[in-house]
C-alpha positions in Angstrom: 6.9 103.7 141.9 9.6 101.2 140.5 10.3 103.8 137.8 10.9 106.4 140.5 13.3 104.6 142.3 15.3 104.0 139.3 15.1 107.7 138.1 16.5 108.7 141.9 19.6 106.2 141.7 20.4 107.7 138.6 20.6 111.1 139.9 22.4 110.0 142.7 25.1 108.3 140.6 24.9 111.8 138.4 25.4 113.5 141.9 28.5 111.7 142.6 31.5 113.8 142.7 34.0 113.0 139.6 36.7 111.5 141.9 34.6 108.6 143.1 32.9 108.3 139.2 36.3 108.0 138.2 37.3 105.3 141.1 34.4 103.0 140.0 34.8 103.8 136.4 38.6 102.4 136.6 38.0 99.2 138.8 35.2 98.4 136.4 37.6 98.5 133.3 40.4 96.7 135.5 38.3 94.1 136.9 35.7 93.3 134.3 38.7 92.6 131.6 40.0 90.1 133.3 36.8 88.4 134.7 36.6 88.2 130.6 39.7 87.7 129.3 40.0 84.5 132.0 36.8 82.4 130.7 37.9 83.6 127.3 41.0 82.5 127.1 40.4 78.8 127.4 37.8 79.3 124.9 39.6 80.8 122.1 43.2 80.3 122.6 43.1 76.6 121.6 41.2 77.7 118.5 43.4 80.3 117.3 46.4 79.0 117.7 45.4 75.5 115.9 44.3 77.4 113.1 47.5 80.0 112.9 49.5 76.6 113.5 47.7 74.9 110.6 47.0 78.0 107.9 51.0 78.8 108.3 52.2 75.1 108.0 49.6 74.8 104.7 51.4 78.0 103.2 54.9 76.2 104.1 53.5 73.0 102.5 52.7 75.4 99.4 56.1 76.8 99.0 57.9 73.6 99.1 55.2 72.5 96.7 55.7 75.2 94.4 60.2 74.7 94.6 59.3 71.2 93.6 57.4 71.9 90.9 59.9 74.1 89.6 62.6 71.6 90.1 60.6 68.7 88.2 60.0 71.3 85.1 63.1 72.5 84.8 63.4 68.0 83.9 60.3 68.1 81.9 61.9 71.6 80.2 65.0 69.1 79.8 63.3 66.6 78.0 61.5 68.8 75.8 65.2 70.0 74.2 66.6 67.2 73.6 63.5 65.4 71.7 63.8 68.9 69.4 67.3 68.5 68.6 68.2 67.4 65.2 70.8 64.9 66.2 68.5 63.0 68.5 65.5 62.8 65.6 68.2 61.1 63.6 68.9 58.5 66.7 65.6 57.9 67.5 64.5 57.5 63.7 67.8 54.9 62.8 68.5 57.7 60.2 72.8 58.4 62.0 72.6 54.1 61.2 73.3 55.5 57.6 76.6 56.1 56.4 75.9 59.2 54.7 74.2 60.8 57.2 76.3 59.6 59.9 78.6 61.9 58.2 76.7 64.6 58.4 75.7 64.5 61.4 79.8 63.9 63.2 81.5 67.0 63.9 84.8 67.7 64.9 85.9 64.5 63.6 84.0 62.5 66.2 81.2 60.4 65.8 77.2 61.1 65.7 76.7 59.4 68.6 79.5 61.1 70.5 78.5 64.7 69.6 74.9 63.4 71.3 76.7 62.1 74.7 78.3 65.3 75.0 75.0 67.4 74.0 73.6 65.2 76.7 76.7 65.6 79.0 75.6 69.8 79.2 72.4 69.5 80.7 74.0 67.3 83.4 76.9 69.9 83.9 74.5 72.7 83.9 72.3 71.0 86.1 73.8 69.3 89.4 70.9 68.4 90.4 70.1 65.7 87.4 71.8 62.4 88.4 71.8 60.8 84.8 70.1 61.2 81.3 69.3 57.9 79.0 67.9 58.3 75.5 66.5 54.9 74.6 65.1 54.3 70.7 62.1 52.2 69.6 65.1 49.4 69.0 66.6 49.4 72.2 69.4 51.1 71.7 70.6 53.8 74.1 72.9 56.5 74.6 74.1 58.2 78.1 76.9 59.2 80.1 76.1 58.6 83.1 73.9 55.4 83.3 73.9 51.7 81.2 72.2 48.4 81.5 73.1 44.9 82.3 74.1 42.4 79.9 71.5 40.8 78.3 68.8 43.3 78.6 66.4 45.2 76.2 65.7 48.4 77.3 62.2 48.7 75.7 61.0 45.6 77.9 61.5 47.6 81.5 58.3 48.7 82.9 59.7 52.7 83.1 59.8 52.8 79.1 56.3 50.8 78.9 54.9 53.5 81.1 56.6 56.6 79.4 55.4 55.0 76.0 51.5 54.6 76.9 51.7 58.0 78.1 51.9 58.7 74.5 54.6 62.4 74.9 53.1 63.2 78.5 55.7 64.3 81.1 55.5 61.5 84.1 57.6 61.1 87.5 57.7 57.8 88.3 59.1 57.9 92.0 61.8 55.6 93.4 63.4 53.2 90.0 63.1 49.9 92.1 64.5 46.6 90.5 65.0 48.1 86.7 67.7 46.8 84.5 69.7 50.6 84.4 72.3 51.1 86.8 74.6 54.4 87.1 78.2 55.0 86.8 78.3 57.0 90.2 75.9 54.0 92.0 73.4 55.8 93.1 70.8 53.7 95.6 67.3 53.4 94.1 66.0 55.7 97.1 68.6 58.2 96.5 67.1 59.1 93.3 63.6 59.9 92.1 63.3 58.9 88.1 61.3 60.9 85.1 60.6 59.9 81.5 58.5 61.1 78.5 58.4 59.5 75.4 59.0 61.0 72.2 56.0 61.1 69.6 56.1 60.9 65.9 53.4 64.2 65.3 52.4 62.9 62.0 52.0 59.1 62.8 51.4 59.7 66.9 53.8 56.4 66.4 56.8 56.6 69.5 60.0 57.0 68.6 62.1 56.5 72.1 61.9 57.8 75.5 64.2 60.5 77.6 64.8 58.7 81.0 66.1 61.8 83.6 67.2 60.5 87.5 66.9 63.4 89.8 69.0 63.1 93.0 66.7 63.4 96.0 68.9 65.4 97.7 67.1 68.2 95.8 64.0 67.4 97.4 65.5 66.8 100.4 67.1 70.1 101.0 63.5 72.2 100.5 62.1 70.3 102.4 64.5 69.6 105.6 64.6 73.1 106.0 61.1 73.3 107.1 60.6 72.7 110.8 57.3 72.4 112.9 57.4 72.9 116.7 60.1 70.7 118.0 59.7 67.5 116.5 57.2 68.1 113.7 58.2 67.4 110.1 57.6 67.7 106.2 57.1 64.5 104.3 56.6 63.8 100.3 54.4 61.1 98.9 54.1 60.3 95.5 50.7 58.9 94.4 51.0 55.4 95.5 51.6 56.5 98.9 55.2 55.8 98.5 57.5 58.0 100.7 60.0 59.8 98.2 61.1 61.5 101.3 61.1 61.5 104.8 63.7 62.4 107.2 66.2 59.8 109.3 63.7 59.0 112.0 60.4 59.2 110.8 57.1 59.3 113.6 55.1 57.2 110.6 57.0 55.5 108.8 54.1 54.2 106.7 51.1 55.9 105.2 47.7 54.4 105.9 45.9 53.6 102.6 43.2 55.8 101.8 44.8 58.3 103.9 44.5 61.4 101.1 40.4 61.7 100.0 41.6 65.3 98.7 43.7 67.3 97.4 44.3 69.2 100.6 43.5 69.0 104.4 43.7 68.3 107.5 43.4 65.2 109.6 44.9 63.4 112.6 46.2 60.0 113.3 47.1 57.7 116.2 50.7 56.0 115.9 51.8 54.1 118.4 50.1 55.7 121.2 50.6 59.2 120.0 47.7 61.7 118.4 49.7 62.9 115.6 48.5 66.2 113.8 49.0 65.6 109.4 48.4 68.6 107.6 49.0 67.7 103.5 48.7 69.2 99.8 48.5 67.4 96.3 50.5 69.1 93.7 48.1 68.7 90.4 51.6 69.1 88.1 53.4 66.6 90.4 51.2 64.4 91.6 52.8 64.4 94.9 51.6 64.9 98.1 53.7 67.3 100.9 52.6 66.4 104.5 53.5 68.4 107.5 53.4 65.6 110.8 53.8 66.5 114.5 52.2 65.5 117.5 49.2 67.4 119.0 50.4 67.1 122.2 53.0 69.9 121.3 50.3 72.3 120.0 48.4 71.7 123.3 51.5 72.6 125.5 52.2 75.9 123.6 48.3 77.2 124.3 48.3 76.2 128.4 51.5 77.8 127.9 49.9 81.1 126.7 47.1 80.6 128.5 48.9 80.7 131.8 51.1 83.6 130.7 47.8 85.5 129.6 46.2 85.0 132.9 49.3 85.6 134.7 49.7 89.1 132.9 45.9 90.0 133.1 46.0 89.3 137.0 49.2 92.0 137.6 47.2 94.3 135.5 43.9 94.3 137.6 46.3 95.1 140.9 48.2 97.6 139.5 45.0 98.9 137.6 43.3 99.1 140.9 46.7 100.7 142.5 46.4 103.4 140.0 42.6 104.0 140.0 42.9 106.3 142.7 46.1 108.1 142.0 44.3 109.2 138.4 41.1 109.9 140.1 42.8 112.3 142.1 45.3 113.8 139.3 42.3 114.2 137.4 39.6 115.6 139.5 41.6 118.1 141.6 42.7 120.8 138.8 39.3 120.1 137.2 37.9 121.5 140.4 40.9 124.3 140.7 39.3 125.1 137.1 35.5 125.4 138.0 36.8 127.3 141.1 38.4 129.7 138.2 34.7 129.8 136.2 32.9 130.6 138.7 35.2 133.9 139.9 35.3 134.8 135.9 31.3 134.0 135.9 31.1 136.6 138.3 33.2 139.4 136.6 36.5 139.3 137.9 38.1 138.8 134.2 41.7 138.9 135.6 41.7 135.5 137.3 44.1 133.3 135.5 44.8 129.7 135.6 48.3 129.2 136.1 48.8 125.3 136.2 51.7 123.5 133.7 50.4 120.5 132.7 50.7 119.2 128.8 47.1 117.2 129.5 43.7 117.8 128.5 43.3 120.0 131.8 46.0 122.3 131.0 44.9 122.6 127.3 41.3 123.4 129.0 43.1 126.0 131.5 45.1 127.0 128.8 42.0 128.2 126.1 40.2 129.2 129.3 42.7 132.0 129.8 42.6 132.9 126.1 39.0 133.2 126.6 39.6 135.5 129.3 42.3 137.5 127.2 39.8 137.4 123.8 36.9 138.6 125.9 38.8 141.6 127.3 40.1 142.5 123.5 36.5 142.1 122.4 35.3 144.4 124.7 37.9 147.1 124.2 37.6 147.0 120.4 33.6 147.0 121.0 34.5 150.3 122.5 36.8 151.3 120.1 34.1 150.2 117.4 31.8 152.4 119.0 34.1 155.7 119.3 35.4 154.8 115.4 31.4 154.9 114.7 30.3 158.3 115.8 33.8 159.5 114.1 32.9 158.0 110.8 29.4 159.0 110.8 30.6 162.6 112.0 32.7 162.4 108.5 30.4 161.1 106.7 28.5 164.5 107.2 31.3 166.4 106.4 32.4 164.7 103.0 28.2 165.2 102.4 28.9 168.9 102.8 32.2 169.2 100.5 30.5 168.1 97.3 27.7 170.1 97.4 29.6 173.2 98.3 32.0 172.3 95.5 29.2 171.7 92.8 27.9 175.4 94.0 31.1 177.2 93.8 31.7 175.8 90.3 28.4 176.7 89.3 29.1 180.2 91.1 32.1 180.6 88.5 30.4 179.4 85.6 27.6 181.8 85.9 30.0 184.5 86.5 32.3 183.9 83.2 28.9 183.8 81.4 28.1 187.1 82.7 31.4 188.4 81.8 31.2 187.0 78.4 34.1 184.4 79.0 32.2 181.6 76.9 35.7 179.5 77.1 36.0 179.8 80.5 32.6 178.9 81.3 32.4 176.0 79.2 35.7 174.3 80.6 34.1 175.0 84.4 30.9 173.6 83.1 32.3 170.6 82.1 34.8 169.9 85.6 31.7 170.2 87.4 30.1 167.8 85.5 33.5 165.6 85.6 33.4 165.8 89.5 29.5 164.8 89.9 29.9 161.8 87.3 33.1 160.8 89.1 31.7 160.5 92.6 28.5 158.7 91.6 26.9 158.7 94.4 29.5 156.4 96.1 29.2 153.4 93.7 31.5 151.4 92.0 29.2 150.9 89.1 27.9 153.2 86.4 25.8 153.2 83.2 27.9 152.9 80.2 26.4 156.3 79.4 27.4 158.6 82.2 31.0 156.6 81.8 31.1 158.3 78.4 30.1 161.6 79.1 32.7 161.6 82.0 35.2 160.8 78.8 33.4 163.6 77.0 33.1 166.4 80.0 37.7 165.0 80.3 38.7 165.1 77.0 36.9 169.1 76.5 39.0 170.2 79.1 42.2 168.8 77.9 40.9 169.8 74.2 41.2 173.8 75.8 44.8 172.9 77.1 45.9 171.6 73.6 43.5 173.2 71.2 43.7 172.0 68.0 46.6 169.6 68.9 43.8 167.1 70.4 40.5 165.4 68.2 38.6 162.8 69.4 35.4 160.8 68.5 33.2 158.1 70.1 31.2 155.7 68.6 28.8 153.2 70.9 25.6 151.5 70.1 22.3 153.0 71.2 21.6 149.9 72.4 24.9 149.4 74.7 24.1 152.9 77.1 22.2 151.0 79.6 24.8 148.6 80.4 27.4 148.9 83.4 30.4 149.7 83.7 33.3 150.2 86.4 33.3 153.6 87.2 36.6 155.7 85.6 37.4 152.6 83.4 38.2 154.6 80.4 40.2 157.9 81.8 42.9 156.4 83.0 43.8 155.0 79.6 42.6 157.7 77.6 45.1 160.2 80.1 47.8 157.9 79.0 47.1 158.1 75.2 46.9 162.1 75.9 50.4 162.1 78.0 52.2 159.8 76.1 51.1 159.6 73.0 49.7 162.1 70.7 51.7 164.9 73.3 54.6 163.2 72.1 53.9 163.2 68.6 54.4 166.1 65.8 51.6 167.9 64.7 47.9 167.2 66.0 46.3 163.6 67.1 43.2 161.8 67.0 41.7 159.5 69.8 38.7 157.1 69.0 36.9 155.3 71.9 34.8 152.3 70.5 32.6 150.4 72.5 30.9 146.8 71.0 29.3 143.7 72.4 32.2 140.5 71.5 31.4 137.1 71.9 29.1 137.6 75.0 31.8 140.4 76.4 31.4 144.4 76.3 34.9 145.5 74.9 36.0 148.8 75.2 38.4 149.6 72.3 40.8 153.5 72.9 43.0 154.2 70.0 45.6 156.9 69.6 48.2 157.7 66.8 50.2 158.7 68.7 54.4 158.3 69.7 53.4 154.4 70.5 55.6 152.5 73.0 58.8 150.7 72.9 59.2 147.2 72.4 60.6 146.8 75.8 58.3 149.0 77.5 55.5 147.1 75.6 56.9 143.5 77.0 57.6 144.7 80.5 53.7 146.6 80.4 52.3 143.0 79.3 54.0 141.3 81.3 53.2 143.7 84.9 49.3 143.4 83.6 49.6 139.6 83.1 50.8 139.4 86.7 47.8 141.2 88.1 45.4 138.6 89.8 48.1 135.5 89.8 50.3 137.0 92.6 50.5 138.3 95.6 51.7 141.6 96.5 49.8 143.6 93.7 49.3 146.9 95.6 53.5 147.1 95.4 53.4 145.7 92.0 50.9 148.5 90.7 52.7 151.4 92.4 55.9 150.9 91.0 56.4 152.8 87.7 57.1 151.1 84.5 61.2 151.7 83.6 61.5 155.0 81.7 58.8 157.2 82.2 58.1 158.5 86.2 55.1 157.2 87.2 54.0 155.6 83.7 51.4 153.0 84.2 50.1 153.4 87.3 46.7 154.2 85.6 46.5 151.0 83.3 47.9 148.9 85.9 45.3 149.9 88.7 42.4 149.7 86.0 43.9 146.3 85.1 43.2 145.3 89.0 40.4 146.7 89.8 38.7 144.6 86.9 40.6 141.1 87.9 39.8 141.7 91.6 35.7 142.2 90.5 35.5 139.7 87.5 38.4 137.3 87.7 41.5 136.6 84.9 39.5 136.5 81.6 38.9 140.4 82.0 40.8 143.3 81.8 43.6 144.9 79.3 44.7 144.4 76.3 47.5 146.5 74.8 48.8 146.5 71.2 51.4 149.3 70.0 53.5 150.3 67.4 56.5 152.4 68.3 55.8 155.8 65.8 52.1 154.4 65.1 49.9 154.5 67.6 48.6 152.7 70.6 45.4 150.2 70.9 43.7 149.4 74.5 40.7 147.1 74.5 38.9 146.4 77.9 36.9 143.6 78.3 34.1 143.7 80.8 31.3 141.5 81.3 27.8 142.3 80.1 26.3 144.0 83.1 22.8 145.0 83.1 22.1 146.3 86.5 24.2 147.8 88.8 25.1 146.0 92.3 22.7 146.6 95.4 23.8 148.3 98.3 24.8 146.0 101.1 
């Protein structure tokens, strides 16, 4: 019973007219969404936009990441040259101490150790961002523009070149240079300047030599990293490894990292300072050992989703009214020309094939009305060419009977003549009428386009008798075929076309009397037909443009104009070849057809090549 009940609503809901399916069907989709979209909001929002906020500040933290760690190679780069240059070997190893090769090393009449300041002098110049460059020896000694030490000190004792030196050639930033002995000519503050050094190795004895000491100017860092914003008061932050600040900006929210604060290389964690839940998003460069945090407070985050949240709902509400507005105005649009259009269906159902639906809408509906009066239109032109079809029929087949009847009475009136001449004794007379009978009968074929390579050759034999009476002893011909090759097919009138040509324009044109040989062999898997003449031959020009008009057969269009027109100097020259030429390419494709090889004065040669056809094609 239950299943009953539910089988009748359901075809009461399928007995609904569309307008009111339509009504329900748009309050559903206006409604439902925004029942939806309003419990979902407050459950995804916060998600999504805490993880956009926190994937798109990590990709910040990795550029500025990546700009430092160019900046700090571009120093260990630095440091690099100038340990490989000759000049500083010879400082670091006490070698320019030596008269003699103090010498040799001064250039420009200045002194070893002056040629040095200035090689040192370039990489400063070059580089705006380096604050200072100090070479410092295994003795103590040092040389540098820009930078010295107080009186009294030993430059191997600071705790900079101790940490350079048991780093044994490895590149190290050691942050912020508090309380060292080296000051700079331009007085740079110790937090205005982030220091560098690497000491250089002896590769035979692993023994050091001296250490490259490079101050960059924090501005450097200061700049790619300023730059970066996050929400209104958020910003980026760099730590070295000690949890030292190498910079933060003017009015930092923490101005101290809690120990213990990094336990990876990247995250994300939160922390409360003074009274405020502060978002930290950070990454550890592996070549710097630095660590770029991005801080702002979460209550800014929390604002911009209850901002979007209330804007979302706001927008989804307006939607659902207007939705509902608009439910009925489509219903209506929609159902009333559908109804207009069964109203039209059920006139043309009937048989009234003139109705017409004469609506202008660019919609679905007026496409519909549109092929529904093509319909119409087709079904009328179907039935008037059915009747047309049917007229065109009894014509044909009244035709057909006739064209039955020509034949036969033209095979009896030749046969009529022939019998008569024999009577009369006109032996020549009889045989040429003989053989045009049998040149008709062979030439019909009983209506197909395929014939045994044998009756193909005696239509050659029945042609060239006749035109052997016209020319008499002008004209000799011979055929030679394998026994074997008879059976095969062949296109009917393949060969007369080509042998006319030879006739016609070759061995009429010639003096005294010709020969034509028609060879047939099987060649590489292909039945080639081979007609040779000595006759007049063709001109080199008519033999280019020739190849060329049977090349184009079966790549072109237009080949029925192509094959009418005659070949330049001859009327109607051609027309034979080139409509043998198609017939083959339009039944077999380009690899078959002509071939044409001529000598003017010589002779011509004309090889078909047809495909090995054993049986002939079944009527359709």
């Amino acid at each position: 019973m239950r299943k009953s009940g539910l089988n009748i609503e359901k075809l009461k809901l399928n007995n609904l007219p569309i307008r009111y399916k339509l009504i329900i069907h748009f309050l559903l989709i206006s409604i439902l969404p925004s029942i939806g979209l309003g419990l979902l909001i407050g459950w995804t929002v916060d998600r999504i936009v805490e993880e956009r906020t926190n994937e798109n500040t990590m990709q910040l933290i990795g550029k500025v990441n990546a700009a430092l760690e160019n900046e700090v190679e571009n120093l260990q780069k630095i440091t690099y040259l100038i340990s490989f240059d000759p000049r500083v070997q010879a400082f670091l190893d006490g070698s320019i101490q030596d008269p003699v090769q103090a010498a040799e090393w001064a250039a420009g009449g200045e002194s070893a150790e002056y040629n040095i300041r200035k090689f040192l002098q370039g990489f400063t110049t070059l580089s705006s961002e380096i604050a200072g460059i100090m070479l410092v020896n295994r003795e103590g000694d040092f040389i540098s523009n820009e930078m010295y030490t107080r009186p009294g000190t030993l430059v191997t004792d600071e705790a900079w070149y101790r940490e350079a030196a048991d780093n044994k050639g490895i590149f190290k930033i050691i942050g912020h240079p508090h309380g060292r002995a080296v000051m700079s000519h331009v007085d740079y503050k110790e937090s205005e300047v982030v220091s560098a050094v690497r000491a250089i190795v002896d590769p035979e004895t692993q023994v050091v030599q001296g250490v490259v000491l490079v101050d960059l100017k924090l501005r450097v860092i200061a700049e790619t990293a300023r730059d970066v914003t996050l929400g209104k008061t958020g910003y980026l932050t760099v730590v070295d490894g000690s949890g030292e600040m190498i910079y933060a900006p003017q009015h930092p929210i923490m101005k101290a990292i809690p120990e213990g604060l990094f336990t990876e290389s990247s995250g994300i964690t939160s922390e409360s300072v003074a009274g405020r839940q502060l978002q930290l998003i950070y990454r550890t460069s592996p070549f710097t050992g630095w660590t770029t945090m991005g801080v702002f407070p979460m209550e800014e985050s929390a604002f911009g989703v209850r901002e979007i949240t209330f804007n979302v709902v706001t927008f989804v509400f307006i939607v659902c009214m207007l939705g509902m507005t608009a439910s009925f105005y489509l219903a209506y649009s929609i159902s009333r020309p559908i109804g207009q259009l069964a109203s039209f269906m059920s006139k043309a159902q009937s048989g009234d094939l003139t109705i017409r639906y004469w609506g202008r809408r660019s919609d679905e509906i007026g496409l519909l009305g549109r092929s529904f009066n093509s319909m119409l239109a087709q079904i009328a032109r179907l039935l008037s060419l059915t009747e047309l079809q049917a007229r065109q029929k009894r014509e044909a087949e009244l035709r057909s009977l006739q064209a039955h009847i020509k034949p036969h009475f033209l095979y009896n009136t030749l046969d009529t003549i022939h019998w008569m001449a024999r009577s009369k004794g006109a032996e020549d007379i009889a045989g040429v009428v003989q053989s045009l009978s049998r040149l008709f009968r062979l030439g019909l074929s009983k209506g197909s386009d395929l014939v045994p390579l044998s009756d193909e050759l005696e239509h050659m034999v029945s042609y060239l008798k006749i035109q052997q009476v016209r020319y008499s002893s002008k004209l000799a011909y011979s055929i030679e075929v394998a026994p074997q090759l008879h059976e095969l097919y062949v296109l009917k009138l393949l060969l007369q076309p080509i042998v006319e040509n030879a006739i016609y324009h070759g061995i009429k044109e010639r003096r005294g009397p010709g020969h034509i040989s028609i060879e047939v062999a099987q060649q590489e898997g292909d039945l080639c037909l081979t007609v040779r003449d000595d006759g007049a031959g063709i001109t080199p020009e008519r033999l280019a443009i020739l190849k060329e008009r049977l090349a184009a057969i079966g790549r072109t269009t237009g080949e029925a104009a192509e094959i009418e027109q005659p070949l330049p100097g001859s009327a109607g020259s051609g027309y034979g070849i080139l409509n043998v030429q198609a017939r083959i390419r339009l039944t077999y494709g380009e690899p078959y057809g002509l071939e044409i090889a001529s000598e003017h004065g010589a002779g011509t040669v004309v090889t078909v090549r047809h495909p090995v056809v054993h049986n002939s094609y079944p009527d359709a």
